[in-house]
C-alpha positions as CSV (number, residue, x, y, z in Angstrom):
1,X,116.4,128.2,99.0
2,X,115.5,132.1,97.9
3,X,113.3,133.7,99.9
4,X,110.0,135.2,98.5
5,X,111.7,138.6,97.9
6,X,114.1,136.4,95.8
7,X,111.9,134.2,93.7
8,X,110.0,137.5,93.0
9,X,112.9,139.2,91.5
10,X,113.2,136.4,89.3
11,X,110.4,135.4,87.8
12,X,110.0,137.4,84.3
13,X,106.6,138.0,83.0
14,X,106.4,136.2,79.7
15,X,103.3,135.9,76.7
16,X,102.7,132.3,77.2
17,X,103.2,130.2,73.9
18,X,99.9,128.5,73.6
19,X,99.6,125.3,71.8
20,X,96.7,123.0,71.1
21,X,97.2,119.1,70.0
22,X,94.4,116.9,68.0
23,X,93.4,113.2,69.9
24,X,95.7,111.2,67.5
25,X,94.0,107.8,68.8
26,X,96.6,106.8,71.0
27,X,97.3,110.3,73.0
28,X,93.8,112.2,73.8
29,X,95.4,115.9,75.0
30,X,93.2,118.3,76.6
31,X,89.8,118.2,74.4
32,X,89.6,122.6,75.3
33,X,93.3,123.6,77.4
34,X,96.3,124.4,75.3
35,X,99.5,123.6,76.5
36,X,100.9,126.7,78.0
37,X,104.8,127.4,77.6
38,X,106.3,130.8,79.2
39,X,110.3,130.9,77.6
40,X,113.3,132.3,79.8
41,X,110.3,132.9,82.4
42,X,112.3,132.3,85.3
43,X,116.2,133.6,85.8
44,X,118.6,130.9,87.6
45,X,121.6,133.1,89.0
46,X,124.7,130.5,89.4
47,X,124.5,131.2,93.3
48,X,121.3,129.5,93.8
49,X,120.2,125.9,93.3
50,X,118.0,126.3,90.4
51,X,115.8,123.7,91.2
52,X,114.8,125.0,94.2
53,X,113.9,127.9,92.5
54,X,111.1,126.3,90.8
55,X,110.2,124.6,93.8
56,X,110.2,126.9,95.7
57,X,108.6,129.2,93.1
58,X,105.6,126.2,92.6
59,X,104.7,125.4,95.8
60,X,104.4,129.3,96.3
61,X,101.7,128.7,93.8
62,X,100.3,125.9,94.9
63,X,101.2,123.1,92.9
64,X,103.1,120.6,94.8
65,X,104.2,116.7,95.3
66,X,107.5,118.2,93.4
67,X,110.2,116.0,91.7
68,X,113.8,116.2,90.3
69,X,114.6,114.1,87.6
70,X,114.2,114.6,83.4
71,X,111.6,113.4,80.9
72,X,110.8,110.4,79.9
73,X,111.7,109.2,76.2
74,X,108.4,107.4,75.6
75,X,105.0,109.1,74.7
76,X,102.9,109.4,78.0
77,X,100.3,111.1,79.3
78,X,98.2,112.1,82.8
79,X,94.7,111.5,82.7
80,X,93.8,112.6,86.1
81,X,96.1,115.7,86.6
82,X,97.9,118.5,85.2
83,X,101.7,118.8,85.1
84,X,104.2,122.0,85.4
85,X,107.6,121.1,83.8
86,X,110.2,123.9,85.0
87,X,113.4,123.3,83.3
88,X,116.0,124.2,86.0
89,X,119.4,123.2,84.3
90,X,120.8,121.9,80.4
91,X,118.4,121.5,77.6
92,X,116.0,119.2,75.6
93,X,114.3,118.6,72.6
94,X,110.5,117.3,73.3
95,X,107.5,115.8,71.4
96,X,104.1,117.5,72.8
97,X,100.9,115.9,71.9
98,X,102.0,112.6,71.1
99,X,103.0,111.2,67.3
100,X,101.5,114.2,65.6
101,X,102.4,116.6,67.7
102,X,104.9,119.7,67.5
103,X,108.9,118.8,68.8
104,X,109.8,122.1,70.7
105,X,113.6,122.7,72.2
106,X,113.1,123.6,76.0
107,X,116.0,125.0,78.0
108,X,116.9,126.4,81.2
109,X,114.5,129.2,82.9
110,X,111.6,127.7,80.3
111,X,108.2,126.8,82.1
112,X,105.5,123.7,80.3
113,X,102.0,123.4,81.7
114,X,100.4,120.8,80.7
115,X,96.7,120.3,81.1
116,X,95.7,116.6,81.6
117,X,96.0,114.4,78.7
118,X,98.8,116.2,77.0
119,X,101.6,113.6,75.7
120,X,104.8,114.2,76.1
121,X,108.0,112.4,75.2
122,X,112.4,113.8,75.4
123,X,113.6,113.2,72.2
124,X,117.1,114.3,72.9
125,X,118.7,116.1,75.8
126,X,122.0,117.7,76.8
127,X,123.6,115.7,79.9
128,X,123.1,117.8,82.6
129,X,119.3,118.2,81.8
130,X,117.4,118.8,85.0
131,X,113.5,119.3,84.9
132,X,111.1,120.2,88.3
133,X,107.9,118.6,88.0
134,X,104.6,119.8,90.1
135,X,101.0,118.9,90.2
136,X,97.9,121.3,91.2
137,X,96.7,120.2,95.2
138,X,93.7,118.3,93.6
139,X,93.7,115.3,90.7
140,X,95.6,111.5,91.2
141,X,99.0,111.3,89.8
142,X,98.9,108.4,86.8
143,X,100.9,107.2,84.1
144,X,99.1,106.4,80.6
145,X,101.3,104.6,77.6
146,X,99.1,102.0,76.3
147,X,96.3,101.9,73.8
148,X,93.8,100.0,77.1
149,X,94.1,103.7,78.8
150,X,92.7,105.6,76.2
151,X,89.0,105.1,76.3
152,X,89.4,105.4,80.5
153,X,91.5,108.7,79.7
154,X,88.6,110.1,77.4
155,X,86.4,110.2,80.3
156,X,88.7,111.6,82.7
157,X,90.6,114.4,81.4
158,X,87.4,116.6,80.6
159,X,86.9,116.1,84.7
160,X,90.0,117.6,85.8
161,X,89.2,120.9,87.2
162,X,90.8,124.2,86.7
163,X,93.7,125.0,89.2
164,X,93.3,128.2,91.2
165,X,96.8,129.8,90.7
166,X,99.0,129.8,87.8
167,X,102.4,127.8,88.5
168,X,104.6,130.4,88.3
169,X,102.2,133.7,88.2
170,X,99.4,132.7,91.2
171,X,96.4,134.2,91.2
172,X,97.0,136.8,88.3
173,X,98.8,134.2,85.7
174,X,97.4,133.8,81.9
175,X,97.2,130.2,82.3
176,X,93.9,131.3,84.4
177,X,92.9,133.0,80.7
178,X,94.1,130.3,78.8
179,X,92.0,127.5,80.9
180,X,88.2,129.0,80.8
181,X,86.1,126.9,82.7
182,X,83.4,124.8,80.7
């Protein structure tokens, strides 16, 4: 686990890559939030766990009720909360935004936020892929696949509010720019 003084040394500053997905019928996204990428924002030295690193480096932030694992390789999306992806080891290739979305490679020290309603799906991976997932401390974790979500979904992305802190910046992080209330 690194220490504040650590995580602070490696955390790069990064111009986020913003990207904004159309409701294709099937996947609302975020109706006024891009997606928010920061590339090689974090640095994983080989003498620390990198996962811990972004867990570490999340719940500094805020965002919490962490998980190890990868992605899943179906299209889904969160209605009721936003998600932080932090990839901490390997690669993968992903579809944002559902069908007609944009396929992006992702790779270690890479950061996704995704504001509620954003579908994502791994289309291919290396073995040892390794992704951290977080969620800001308000919103109800769910799981939407299915065309019967979608009308629900409509109403309740637009609802989730605003998280105080960036993920990986706090208080000071673009995402803060990038989401505008209202």
């Amino acid at each position: 686990m690194p220490g504040a003084a650590k995580l602070a040394e490696l955390v790069e500053q990064r111009e986020p890559l913003r990207f904004r997905f159309a409701d294709d019928g099937l996947v609302p996204n975020h109706p006024r939030w891009p997606m928010i990428i920061y590339p090689g924002a974090v640095t994983l030295p080989g003498d620390v766990d990198p996962a811990s690193v972004f867990e570490d480096l999340f719940s500094t932030n805020g965002w919490g009720d962490g998980w190890r694992n990868g992605i899943y390789d179906y299209v889904h999306y969160h209605s009721r909360i936003h998600e932080v992806l932090g990839i901490a080891r390997g690669t993968a290739e992903v579809r944002f935004g559902g069908e007609k979305g944009e396929v992006l490679n992702v790779k270690a020290g890479d950061v996704a936020i995704l504001p509620a309603g954003t579908g994502h799906q791994r289309l291919s991976s290396s073995s040892d892929l390794l992704v951290v997932g977080a969620y800001p401390p308000f919103g109800t974790y769910d799981l939407c696949t299915r065309a019967e979500q979608y009308a629900e979904a409509l109403r309740t992305i637009p609802k989730v509010g605003r998280p105080e802190k960036d993920p990986v910046y706090g208080s000071e992080g673009p995402l803060l720019t990038a989401w505008k209330e209202g």
